[in-house]
C-alpha positions as CSV (number, residue, x, y, z in Angstrom):
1,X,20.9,0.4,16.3
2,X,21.0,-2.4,13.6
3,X,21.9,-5.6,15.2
4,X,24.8,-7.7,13.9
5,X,22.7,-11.7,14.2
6,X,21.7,-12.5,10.9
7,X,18.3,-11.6,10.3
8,X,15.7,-14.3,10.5
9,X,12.0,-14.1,9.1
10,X,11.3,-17.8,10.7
11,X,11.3,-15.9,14.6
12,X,7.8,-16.7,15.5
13,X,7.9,-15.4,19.2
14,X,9.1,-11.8,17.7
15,X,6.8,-12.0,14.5
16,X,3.7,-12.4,17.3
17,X,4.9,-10.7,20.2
18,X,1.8,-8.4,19.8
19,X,-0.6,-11.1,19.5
20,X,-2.5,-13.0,22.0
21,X,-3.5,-15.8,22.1
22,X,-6.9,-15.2,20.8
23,X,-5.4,-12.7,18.1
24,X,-3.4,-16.1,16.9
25,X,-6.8,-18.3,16.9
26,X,-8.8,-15.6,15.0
27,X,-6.6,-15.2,12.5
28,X,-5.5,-18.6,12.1
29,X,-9.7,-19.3,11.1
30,X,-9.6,-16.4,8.9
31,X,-6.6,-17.8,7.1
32,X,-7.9,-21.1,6.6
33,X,-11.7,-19.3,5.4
34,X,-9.6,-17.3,2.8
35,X,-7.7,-20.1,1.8
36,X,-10.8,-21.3,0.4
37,X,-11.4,-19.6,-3.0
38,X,-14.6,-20.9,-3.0
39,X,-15.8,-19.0,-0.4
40,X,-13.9,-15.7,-1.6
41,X,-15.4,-15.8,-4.4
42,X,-18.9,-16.4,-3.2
43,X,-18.7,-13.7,-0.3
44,X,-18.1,-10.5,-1.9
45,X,-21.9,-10.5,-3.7
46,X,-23.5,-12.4,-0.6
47,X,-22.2,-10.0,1.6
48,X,-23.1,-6.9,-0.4
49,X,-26.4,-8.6,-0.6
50,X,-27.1,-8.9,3.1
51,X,-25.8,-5.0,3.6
52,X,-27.5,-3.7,0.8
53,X,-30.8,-5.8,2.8
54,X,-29.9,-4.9,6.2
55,X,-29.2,-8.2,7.4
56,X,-27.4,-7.7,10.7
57,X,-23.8,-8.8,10.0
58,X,-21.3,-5.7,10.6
59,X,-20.9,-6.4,14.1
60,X,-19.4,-10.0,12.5
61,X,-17.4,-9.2,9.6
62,X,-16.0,-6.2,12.2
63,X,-14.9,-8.9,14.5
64,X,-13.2,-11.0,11.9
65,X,-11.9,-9.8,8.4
66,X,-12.0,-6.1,9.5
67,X,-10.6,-7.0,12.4
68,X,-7.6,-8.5,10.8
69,X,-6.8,-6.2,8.0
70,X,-8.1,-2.8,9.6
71,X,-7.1,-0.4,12.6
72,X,-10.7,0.5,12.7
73,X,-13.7,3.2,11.5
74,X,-11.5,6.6,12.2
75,X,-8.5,7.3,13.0
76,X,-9.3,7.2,16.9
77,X,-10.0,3.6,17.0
78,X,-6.8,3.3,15.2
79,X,-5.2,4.7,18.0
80,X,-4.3,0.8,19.4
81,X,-3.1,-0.4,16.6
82,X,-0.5,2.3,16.1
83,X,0.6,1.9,19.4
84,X,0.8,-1.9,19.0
85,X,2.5,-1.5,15.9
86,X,4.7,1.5,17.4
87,X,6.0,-1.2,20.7
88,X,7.4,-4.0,17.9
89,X,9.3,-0.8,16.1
90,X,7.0,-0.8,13.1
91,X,5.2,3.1,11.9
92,X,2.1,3.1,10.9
93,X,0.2,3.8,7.1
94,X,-3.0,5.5,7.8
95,X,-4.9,4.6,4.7
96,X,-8.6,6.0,4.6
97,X,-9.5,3.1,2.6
98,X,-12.9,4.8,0.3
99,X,-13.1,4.2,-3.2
100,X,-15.5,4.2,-6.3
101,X,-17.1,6.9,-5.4
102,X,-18.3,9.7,-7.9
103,X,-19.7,12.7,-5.9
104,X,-18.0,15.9,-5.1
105,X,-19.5,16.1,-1.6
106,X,-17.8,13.1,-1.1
107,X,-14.6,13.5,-2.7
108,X,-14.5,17.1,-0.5
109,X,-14.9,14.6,2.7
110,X,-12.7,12.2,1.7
111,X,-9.7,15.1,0.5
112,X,-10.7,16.5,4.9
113,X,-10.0,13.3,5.9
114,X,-6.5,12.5,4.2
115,X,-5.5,16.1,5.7
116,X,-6.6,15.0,9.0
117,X,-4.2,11.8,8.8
118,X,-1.4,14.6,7.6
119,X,-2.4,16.5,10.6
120,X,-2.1,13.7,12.8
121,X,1.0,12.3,11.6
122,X,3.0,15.1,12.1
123,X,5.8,15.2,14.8
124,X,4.4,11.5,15.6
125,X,7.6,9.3,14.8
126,X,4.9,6.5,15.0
127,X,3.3,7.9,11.7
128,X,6.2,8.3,9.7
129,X,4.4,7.9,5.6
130,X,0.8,8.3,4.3
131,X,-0.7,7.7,1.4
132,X,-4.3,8.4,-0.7
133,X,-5.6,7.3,-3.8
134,X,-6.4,10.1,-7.0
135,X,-10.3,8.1,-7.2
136,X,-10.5,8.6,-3.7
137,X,-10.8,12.5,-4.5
138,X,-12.0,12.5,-8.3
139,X,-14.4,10.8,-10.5
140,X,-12.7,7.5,-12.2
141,X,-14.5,8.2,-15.6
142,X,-12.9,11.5,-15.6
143,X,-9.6,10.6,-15.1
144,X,-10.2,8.1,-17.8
145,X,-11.1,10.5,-20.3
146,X,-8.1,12.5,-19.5
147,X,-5.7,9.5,-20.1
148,X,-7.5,8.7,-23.7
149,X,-6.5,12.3,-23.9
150,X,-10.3,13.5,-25.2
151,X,-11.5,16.8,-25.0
152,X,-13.3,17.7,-21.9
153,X,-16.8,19.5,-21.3
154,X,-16.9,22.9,-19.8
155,X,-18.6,20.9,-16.7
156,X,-15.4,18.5,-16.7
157,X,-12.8,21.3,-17.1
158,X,-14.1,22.6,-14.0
159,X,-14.6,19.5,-12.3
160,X,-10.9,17.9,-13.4
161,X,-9.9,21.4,-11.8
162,X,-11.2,20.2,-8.6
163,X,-9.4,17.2,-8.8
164,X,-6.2,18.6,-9.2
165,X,-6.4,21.0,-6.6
166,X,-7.4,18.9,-4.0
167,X,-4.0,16.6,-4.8
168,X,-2.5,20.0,-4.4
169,X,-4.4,20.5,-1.4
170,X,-3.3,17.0,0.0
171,X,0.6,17.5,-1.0
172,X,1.3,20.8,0.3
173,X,-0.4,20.1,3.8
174,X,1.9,17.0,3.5
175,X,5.2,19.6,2.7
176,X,3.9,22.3,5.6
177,X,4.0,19.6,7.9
178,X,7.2,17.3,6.6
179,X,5.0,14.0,6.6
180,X,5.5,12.3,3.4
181,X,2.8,11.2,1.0
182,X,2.2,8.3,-1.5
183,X,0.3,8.4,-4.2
184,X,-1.2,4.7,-4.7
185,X,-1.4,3.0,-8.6
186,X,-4.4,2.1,-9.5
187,X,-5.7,1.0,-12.8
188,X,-3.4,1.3,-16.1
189,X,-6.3,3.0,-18.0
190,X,-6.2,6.1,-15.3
191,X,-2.3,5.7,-14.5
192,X,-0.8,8.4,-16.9
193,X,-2.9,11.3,-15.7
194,X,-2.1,10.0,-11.8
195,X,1.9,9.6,-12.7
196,X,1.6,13.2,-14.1
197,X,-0.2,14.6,-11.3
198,X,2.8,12.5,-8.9
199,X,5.9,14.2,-10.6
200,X,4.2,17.4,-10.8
201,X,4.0,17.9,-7.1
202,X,7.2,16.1,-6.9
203,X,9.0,19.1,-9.1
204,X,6.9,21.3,-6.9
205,X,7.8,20.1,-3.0
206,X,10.8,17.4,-3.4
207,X,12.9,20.0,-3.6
208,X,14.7,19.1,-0.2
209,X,13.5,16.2,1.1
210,X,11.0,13.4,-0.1
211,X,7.8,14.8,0.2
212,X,5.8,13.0,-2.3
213,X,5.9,9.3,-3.6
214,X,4.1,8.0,-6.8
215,X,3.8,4.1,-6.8
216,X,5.7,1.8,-9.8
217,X,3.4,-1.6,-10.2
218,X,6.1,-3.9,-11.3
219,X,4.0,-6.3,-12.7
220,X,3.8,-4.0,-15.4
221,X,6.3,-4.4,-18.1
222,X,7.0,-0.8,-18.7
223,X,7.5,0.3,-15.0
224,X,10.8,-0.2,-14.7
225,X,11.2,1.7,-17.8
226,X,8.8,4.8,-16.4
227,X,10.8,4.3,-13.1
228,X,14.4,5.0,-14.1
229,X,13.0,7.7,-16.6
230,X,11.9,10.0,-14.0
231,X,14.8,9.6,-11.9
232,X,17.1,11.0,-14.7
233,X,13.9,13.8,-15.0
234,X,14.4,14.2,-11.2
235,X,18.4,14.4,-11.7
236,X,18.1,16.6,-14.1
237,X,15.6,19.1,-12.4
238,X,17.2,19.1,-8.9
239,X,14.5,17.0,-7.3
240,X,14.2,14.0,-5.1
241,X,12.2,11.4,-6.6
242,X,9.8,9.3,-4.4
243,X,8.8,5.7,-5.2
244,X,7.1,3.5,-4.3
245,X,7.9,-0.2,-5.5
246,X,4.9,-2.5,-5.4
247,X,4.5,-5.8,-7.5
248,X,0.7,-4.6,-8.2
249,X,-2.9,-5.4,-7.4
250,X,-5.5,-5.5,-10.2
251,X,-3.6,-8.0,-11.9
252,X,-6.7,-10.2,-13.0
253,X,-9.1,-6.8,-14.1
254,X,-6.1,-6.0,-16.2
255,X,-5.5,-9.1,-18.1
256,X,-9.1,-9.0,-18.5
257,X,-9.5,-5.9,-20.0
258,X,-6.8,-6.0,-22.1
259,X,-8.6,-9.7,-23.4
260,X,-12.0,-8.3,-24.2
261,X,-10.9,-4.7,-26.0
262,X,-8.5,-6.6,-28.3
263,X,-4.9,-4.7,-27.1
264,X,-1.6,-6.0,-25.7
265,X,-2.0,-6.8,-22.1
266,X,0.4,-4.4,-19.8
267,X,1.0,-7.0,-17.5
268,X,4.1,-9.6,-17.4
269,X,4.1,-12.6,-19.1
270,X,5.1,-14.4,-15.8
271,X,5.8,-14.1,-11.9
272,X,9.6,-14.5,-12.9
273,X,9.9,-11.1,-15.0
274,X,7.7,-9.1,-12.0
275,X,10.0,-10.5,-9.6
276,X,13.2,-9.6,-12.0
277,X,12.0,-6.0,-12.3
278,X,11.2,-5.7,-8.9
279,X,14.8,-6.3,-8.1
280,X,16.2,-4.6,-11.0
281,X,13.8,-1.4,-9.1
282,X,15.6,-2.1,-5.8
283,X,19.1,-2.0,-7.4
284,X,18.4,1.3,-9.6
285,X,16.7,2.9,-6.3
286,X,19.6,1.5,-4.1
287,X,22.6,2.3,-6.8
288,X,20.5,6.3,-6.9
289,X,20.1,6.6,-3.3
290,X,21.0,10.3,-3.0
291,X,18.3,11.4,-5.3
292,X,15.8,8.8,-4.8
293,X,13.5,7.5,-1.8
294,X,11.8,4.6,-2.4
295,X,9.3,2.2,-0.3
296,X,9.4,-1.3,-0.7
297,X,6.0,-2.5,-0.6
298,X,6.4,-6.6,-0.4
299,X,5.3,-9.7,0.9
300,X,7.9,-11.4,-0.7
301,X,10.4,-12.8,1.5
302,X,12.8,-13.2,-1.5
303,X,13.0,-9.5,-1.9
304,X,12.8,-8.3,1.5
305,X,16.5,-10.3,1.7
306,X,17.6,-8.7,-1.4
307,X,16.9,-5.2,-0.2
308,X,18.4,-6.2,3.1
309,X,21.7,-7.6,1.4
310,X,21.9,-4.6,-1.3
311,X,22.2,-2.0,1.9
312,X,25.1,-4.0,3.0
313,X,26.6,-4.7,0.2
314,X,26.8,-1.0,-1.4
315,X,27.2,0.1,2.8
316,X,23.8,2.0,3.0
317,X,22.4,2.5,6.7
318,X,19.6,0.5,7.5
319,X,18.2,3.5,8.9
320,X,18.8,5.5,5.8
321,X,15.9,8.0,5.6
322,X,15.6,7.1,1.9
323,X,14.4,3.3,2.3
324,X,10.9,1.8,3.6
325,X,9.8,-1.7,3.9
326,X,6.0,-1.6,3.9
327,X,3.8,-4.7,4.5
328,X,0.0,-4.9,5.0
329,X,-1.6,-5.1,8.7
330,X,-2.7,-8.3,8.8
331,X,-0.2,-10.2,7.0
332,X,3.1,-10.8,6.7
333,X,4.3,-10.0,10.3
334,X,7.2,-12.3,10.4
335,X,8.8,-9.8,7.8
336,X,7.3,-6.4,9.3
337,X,8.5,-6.9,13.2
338,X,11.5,-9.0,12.4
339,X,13.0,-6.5,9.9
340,X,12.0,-3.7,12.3
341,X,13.9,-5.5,15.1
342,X,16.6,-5.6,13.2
343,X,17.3,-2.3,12.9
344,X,15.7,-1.3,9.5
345,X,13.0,1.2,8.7
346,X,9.1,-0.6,8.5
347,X,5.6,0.8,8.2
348,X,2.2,-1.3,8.2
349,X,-1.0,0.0,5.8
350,X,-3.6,0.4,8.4
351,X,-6.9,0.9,6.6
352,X,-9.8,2.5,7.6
353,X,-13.3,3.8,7.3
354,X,-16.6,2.9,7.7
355,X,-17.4,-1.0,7.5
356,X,-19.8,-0.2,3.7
357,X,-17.3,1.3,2.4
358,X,-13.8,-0.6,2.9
359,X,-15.8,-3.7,1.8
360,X,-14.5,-3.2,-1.6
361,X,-10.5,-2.9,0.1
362,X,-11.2,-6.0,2.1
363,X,-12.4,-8.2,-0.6
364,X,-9.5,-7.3,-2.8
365,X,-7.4,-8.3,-0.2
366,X,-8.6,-11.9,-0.1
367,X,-8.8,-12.1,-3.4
368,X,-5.5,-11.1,-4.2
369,X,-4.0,-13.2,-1.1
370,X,-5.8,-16.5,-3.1
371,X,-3.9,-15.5,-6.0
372,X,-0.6,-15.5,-4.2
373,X,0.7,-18.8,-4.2
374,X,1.9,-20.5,-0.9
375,X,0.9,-17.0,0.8
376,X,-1.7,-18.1,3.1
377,X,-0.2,-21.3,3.8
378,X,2.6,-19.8,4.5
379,X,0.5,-17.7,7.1
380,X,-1.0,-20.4,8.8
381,X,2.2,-21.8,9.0
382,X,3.7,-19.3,11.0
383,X,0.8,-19.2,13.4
384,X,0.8,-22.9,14.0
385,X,4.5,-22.8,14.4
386,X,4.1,-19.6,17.5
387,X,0.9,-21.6,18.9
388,X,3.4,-24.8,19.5
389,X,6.2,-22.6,20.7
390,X,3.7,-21.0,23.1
391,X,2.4,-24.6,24.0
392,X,-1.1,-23.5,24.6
């Protein structure tokens, strides 16, 4: 039942109510190390080092950063964390969090294990969304060449084929079952062959309910654009479309890129225009609620209010089937448990996979955190403010 107080993202004691007291000290030392871009940006190739050596250290980076940001190595040891996250009202995200690789074997593996989330999530109210990445079952070079639209090898034709039917695969266990699936953005240079594979499946099993969800980085300038485009494709051909609204997260690789091969960067000019589409996204998703489900994937207090006051405004349920908050596990609690408590629909990411090979995901997040201004303070903030409130 949504509750009638005015929501507050500043309630400490509900933001933590999960946390000990120990969980508060852990991460409030985490925060402070990440705060320090220095030693982000030292740690990724130290630590890959010391693995790559056999230096002893996954027994310390799984008590602290892993610890933080992940619900474990499978999905069994996530088992506490989705009942943690299930008691404060908040689903859970299983994200099998491998990427870069370029072997079949391996992509085989990695399409069983996304199944096995589907297979897990279904009937479990607890698990209500998941999600996989296209490079988490195809080679990245391939799906390049198939964006710069060049012709492909026999060997490729047979291997892009194996891509594609392991996102079909993935999608119609999700439809069997009625668990929903996103489809995560990655890199611009690979993003036109994953948004046709997304609306693809989403003509194929959105025919009655939201089934599958490509992913809309805002900080691109011609999201928006692509976003309200295939809701009047999904209009017109009697689907719902699924989306999920992010702000983005290779900003820096992008910009980059864009710098060193000479072409006009996708990304936008400033925070101010992502944060202006972003809400433009939330009032074309909100204002097309009937045909559209979308999942608002923020950290950003400011929009997280928005969405809250568009539902009221234009009298949508809180509990509307059609609309997700989504935050990280890790971060961000005082939005996640606070807008669960009051009354709206939230899920957490909760990565996992062996230590190796979320390295990658867990570096990104720190990375990307330092880049957010005021984030981490903001962070530590909170945890100092529950520590006095808890007086210990």
């Amino acid at each position: 039942m949504h509750k009638e107080q005015p929501l507050s993202f500043e309630n400490t004691e509900v933001a933590f109510r999960h946390s000990s007291n120990a969980d508060l000290k852990r991460a409030y030392w985490l925060f402070k190390v990440i705060n320090s871009n220095f030693l982000v940006s030292i740690g990724p190739p130290l630590t890959s080092f010391a693995l790559k050596i056999g230096l002893p250290i996954q027994g310390l980076i799984k008590k602290t950063i892993f610890r933080q940001f992940c619900g474990g190595e499978s999905i069994r040891e996530c088992e506490t964390t989705i009942k943690t996250l299930a008691k404060g009202g908040v689903g859970t995200i299983l994200d099998y969090s491998i990427e870069g690789e370029d072997d079949e074997k391996v992509f085989d593996e990695t399409r069983d294990e996304i199944l096995r989330t589907i297979r897990r999530a279904a009937k479990d109210p607890s698990i209500p969304i998941t999600v996989f990445k296209v490079t988490g079952v195809g080679r990245f070079a391939l799906l390049q060449k198939m964006d710069e639209r060049m012709p492909l090898t026999d060997a490729e034709t047979k291997e892009w084929q194996g891509v594609a039917d392991r996102v079909l695969n993935i999608c119609e266990k999700a439809h069997e079952l009625g668990v929903p699936v996103m489809i995560d953005a990655e890199e611009s240079w690979i993003q036109d062959t994953i948004d046709l594979l997304a609306i693809n499946m989403m003509r194929r099993f959105n025919k009655e309910r939201a089934i599958v969800y490509n992913t809309y980085q805002l900080y691109r300038a011609d999201k928006l654009t692509s976003l309200k485009q295939d809701g009047a494709t999904a209009k017109a051909e009697q689907f719902i479309l699924g989306a999920k609204l992010v702000r983005g997260a290779y900003m820096e690789k992008e910009r980059n890129r864009a710098d060193e091969l000479g072409y006009p960067s996708p990304i936008q000019p400033d925070k101010f225009s992502t944060d202006k589409d972003f809400n433009f996204a939330l009032d074309y998703c909100t204002d097309n609620i009937k045909t559209v489900a979308f999942i608002a994937g923020t950290h950003n207090e400011d929009s997280c209010r928005y969405l809250t006051d568009l539902l009221s405004m234009k009298e949508i349920d809180p509990m509307h089937k059609h609309v997700y908050f989504a935050q990280l596990l890790g971060m961000s609690d005082n939005l996640s448990f606070n807008l669960a408590d009051g009354g709206y629909n939230v899920a957490k990411y909760v990565p996992y996979g062996p230590i190796k090979a979320v390295m990658p995901y867990l570096f990104r997040r720190a990375q990307e955190n330092t880049a957010i201004s005021g984030q981490m303070s903001r962070e530590l903030s909170l945890i100092v403010k529950e520590v006095k409130r808890r007086k210990v």
